[in-house]
Backbone as CSV, one residue per row, in Angstrom:
resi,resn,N_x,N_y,N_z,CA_x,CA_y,CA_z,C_x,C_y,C_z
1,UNK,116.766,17.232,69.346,117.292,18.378,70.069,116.468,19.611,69.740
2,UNK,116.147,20.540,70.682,115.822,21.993,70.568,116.289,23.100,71.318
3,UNK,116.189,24.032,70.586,116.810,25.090,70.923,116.367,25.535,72.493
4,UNK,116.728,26.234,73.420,116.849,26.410,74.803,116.317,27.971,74.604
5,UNK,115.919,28.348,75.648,115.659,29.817,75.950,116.934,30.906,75.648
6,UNK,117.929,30.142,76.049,118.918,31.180,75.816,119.801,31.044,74.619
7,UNK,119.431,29.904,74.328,120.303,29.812,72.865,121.229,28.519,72.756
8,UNK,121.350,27.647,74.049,121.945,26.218,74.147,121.115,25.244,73.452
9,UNK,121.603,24.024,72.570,120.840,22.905,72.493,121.107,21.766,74.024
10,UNK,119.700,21.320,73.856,119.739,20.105,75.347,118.760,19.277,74.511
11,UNK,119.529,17.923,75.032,119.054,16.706,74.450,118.430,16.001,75.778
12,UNK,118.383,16.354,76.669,117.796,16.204,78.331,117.733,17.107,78.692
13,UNK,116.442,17.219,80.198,116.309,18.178,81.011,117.086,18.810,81.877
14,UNK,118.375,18.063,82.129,119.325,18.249,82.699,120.676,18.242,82.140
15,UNK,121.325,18.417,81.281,122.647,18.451,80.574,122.201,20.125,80.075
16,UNK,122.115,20.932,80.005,122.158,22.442,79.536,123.324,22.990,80.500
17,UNK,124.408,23.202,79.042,125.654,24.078,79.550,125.739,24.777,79.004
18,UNK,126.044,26.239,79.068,126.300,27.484,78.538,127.730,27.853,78.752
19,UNK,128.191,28.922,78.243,129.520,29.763,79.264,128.920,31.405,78.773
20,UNK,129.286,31.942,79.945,129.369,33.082,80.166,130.651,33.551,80.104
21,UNK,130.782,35.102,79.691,132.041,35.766,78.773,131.847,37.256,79.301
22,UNK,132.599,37.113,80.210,132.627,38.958,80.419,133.929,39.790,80.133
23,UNK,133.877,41.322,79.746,134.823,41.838,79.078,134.595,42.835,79.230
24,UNK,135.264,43.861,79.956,135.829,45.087,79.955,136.168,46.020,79.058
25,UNK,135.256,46.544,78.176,135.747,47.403,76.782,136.250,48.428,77.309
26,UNK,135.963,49.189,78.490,136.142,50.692,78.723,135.935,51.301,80.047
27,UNK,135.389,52.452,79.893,135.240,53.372,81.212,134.025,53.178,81.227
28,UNK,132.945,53.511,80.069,131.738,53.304,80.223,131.458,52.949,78.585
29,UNK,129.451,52.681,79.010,129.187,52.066,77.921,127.940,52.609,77.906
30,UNK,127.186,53.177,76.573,125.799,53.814,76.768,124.799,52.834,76.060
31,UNK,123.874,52.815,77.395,123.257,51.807,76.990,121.649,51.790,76.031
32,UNK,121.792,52.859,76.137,120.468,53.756,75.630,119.864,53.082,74.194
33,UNK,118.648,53.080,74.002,118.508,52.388,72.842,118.730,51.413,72.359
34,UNK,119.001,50.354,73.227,119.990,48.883,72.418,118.717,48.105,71.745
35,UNK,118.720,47.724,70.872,117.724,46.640,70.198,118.063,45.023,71.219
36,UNK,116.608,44.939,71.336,116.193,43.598,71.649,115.594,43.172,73.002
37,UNK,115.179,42.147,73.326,114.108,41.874,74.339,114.770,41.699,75.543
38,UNK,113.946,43.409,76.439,114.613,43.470,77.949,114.351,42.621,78.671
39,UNK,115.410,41.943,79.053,115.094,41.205,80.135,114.998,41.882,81.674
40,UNK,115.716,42.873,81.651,116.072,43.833,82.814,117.034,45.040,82.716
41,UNK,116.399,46.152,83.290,117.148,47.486,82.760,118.060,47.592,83.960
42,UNK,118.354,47.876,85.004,119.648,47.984,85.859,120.157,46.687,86.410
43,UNK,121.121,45.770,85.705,122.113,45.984,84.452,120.812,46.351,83.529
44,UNK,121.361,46.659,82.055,120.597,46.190,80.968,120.842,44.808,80.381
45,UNK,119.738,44.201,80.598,119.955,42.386,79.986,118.882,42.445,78.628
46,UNK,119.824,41.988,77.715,118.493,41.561,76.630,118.726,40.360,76.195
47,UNK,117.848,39.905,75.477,118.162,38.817,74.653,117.991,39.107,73.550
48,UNK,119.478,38.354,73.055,119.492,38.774,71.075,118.923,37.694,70.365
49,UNK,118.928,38.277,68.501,118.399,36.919,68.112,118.738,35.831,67.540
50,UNK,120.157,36.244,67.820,121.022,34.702,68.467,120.829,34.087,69.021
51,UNK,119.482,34.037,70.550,119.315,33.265,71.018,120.113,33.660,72.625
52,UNK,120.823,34.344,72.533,121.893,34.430,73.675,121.705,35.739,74.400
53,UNK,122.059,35.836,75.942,121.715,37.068,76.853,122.746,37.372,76.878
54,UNK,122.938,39.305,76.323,124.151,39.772,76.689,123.436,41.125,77.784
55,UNK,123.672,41.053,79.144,123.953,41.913,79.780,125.261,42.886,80.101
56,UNK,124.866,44.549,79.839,125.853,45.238,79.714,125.610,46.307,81.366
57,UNK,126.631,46.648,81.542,126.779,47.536,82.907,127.569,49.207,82.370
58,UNK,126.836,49.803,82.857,127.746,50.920,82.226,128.744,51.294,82.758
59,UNK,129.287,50.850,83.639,130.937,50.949,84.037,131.489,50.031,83.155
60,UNK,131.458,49.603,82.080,131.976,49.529,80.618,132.442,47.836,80.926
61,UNK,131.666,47.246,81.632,131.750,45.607,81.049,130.416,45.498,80.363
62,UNK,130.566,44.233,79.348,129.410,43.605,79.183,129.748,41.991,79.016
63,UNK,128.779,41.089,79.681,128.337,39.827,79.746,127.520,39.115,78.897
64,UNK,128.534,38.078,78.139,127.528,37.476,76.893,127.328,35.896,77.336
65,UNK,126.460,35.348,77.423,125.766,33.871,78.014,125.102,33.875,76.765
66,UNK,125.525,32.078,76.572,125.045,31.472,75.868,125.228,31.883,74.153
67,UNK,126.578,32.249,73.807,126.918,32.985,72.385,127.870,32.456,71.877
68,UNK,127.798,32.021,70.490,129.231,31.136,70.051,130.479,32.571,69.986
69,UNK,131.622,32.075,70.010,132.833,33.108,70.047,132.739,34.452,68.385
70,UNK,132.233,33.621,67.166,131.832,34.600,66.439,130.401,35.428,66.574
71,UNK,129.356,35.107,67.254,128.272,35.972,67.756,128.948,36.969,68.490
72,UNK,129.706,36.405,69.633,130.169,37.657,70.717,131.134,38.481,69.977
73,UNK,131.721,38.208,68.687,132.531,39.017,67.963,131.784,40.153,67.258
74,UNK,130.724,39.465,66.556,129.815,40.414,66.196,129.285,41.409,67.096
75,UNK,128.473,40.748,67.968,128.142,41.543,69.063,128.518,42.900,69.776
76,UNK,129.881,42.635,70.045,131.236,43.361,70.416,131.626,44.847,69.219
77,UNK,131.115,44.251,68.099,132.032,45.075,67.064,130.547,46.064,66.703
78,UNK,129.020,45.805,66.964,128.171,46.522,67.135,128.063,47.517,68.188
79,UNK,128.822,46.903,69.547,128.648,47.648,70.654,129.676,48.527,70.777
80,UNK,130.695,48.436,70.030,131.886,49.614,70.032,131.872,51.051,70.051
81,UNK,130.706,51.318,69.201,130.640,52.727,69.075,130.067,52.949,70.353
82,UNK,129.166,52.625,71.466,128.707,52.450,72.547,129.686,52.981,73.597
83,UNK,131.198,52.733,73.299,132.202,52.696,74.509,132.790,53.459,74.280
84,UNK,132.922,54.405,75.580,133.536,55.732,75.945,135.113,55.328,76.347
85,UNK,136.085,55.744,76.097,137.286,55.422,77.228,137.946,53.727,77.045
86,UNK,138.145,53.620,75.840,137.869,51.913,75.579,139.669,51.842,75.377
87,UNK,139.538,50.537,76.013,140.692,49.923,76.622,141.117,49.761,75.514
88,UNK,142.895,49.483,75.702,144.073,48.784,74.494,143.965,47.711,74.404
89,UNK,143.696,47.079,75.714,143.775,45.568,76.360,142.855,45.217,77.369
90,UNK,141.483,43.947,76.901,140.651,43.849,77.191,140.681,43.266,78.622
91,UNK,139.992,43.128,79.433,139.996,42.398,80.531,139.363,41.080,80.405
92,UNK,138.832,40.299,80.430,138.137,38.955,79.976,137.841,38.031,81.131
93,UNK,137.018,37.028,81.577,137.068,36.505,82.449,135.627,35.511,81.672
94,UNK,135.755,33.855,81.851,134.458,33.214,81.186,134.178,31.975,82.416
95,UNK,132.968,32.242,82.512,132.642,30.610,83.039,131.619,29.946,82.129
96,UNK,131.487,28.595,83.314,130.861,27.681,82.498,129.723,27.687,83.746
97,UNK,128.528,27.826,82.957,127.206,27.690,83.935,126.150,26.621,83.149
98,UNK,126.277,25.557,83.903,125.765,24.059,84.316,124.408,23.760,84.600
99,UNK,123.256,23.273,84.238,121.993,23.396,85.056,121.960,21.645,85.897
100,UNK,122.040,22.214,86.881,122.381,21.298,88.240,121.409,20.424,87.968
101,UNK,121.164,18.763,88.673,120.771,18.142,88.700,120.208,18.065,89.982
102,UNK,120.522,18.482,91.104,120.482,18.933,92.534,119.174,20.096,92.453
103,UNK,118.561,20.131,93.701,117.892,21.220,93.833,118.614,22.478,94.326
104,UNK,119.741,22.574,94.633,119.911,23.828,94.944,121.523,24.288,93.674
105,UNK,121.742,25.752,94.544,123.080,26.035,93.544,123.786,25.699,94.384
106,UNK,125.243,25.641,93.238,126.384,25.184,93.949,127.441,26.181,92.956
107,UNK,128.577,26.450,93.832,129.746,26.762,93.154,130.795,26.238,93.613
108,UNK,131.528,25.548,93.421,132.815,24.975,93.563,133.618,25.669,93.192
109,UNK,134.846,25.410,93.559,136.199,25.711,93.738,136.578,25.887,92.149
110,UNK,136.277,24.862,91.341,136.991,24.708,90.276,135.490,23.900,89.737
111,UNK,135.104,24.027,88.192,134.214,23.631,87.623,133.094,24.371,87.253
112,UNK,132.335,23.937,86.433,130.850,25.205,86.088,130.384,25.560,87.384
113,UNK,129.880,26.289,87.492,128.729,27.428,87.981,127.594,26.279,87.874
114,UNK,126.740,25.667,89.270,125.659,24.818,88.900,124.482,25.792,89.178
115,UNK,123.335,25.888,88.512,122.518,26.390,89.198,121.399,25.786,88.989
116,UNK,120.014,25.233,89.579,119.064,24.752,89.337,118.014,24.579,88.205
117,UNK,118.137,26.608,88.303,117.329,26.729,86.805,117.916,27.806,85.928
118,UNK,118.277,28.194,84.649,118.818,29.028,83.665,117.768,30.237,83.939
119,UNK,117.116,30.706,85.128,116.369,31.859,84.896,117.667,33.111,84.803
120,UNK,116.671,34.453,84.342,117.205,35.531,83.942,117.759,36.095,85.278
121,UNK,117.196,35.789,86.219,117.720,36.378,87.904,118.844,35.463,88.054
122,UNK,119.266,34.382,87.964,120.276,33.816,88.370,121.329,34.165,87.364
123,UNK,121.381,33.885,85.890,122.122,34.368,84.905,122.591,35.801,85.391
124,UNK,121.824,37.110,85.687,122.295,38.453,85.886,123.301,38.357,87.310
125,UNK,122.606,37.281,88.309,123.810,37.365,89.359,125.020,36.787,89.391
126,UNK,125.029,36.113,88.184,126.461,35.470,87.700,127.315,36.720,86.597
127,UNK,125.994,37.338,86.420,127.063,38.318,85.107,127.432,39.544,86.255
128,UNK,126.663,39.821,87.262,126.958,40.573,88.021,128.491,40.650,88.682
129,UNK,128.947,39.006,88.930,130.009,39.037,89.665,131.040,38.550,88.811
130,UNK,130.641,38.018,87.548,131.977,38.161,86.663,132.019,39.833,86.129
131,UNK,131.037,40.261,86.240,131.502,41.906,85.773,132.568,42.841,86.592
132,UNK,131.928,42.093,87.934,132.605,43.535,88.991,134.054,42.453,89.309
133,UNK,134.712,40.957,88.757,135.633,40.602,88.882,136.363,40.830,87.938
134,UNK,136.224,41.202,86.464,137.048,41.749,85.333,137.039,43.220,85.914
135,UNK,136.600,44.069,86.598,136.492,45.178,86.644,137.954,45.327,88.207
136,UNK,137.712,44.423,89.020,138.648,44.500,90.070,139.867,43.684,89.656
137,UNK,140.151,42.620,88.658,141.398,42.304,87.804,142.684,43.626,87.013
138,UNK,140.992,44.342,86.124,141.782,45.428,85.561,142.345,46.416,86.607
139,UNK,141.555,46.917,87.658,142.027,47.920,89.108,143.400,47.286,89.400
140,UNK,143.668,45.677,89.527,144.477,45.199,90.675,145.867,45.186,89.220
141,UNK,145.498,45.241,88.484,147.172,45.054,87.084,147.394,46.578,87.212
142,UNK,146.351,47.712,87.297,146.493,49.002,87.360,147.737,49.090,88.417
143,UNK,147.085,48.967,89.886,148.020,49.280,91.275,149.241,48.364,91.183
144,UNK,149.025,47.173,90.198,150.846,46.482,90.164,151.749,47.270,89.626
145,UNK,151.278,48.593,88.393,151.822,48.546,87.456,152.206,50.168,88.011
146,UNK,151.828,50.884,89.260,152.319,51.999,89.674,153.149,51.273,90.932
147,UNK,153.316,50.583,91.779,154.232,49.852,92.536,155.534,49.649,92.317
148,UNK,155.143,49.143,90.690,156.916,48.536,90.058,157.262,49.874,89.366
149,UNK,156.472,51.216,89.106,157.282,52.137,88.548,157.983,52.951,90.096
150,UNK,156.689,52.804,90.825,157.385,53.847,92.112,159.015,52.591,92.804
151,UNK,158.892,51.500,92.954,159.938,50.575,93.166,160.809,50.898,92.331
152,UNK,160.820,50.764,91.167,161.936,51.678,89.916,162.383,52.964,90.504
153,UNK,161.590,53.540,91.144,162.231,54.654,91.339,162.898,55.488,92.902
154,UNK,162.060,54.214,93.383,163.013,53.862,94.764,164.281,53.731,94.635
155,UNK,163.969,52.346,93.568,165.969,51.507,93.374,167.000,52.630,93.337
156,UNK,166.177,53.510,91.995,167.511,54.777,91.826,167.601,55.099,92.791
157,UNK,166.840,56.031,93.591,166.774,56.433,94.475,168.303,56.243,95.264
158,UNK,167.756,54.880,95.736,169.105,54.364,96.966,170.318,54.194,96.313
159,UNK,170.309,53.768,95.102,171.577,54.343,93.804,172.128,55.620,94.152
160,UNK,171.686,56.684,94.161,172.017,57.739,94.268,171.692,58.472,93.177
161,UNK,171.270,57.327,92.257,170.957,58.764,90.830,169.837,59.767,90.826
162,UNK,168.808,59.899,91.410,167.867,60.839,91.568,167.856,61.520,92.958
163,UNK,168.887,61.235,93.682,168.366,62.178,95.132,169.925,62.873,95.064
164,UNK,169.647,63.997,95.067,170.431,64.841,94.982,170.310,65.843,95.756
């Protein structure tokens, strides 16, 4: 076995599975200065030397591929001071990205993320859309959570206790 570009072991050319881990710390995140090898500055993608790509967005997600759960802990607890406006309660969202046996990508309904090849362009368009889907999770618990207070205050309402 050897180590993979991003930090997976593969014992074949084709069995390389990763998961990707995105998380919502905040409002924003400064990305200025981060140590390690750019892969791409809008997102910022680097690779750490863990082995693993964490791309960060400064609307305050960041995306970790290919990182055991204590790397991304570490990771996380470096990038803290980074986050402006940082949440009580994280948003989270992980897949599993597959390197297909097929020539093309595939996404199914249910199952990894296949994609042909582990490049850095395909990885960022997967962190892209788990970013902006933890980001529209946290929006959509936001608008539940003014609904059931304004509904609370309907109920009285037709109670009679607040309309006077």
């Amino acid at each position: 076995m050897r180590r993979s570009a991003i930090g997976t072991k593969r014992s074949g050319p084709n069995d390389q599975v990763v998961s990707a881990h995105a998380v919502l710390l905040g409002d924003r995140i400064n990305t200025s200065s981060i140590e390690g090898e750019t892969l791409s500055t809008s997102p910022l993608a680097i690779r750490l030397d863990k082995g693993g790509i964490a791309v960060l967005f400064r609307y305050g997600v960041v995306v970790l591929i290919g990182l055991s759960p204590q790397q991304e802990e570490e990771f996380l607890e470096r990038l803290s001071a980074r986050v402006s406006g940082r949440l009580d309660r994280y948003e989270e969202e992980t897949a599993v990205i597959k390197l297909a046996d097929e020539d093309e990508d595939q996404v199914a309904a249910v199952g990894p993320i296949q994609v042909r090849a582990m490049s850095p362009e395909r990885l960022l368009v997967i962190s892209d859309v788990l970013a902006k889907s933890v980001v529209l999770a946290h929006d959509e618990r936001r608008v539940a959570e003014v609904f059931e207070y304004m509904l609370s205050i309907s109920c009285s309402c037709s109670i009679g206790s607040c309309c006077t």
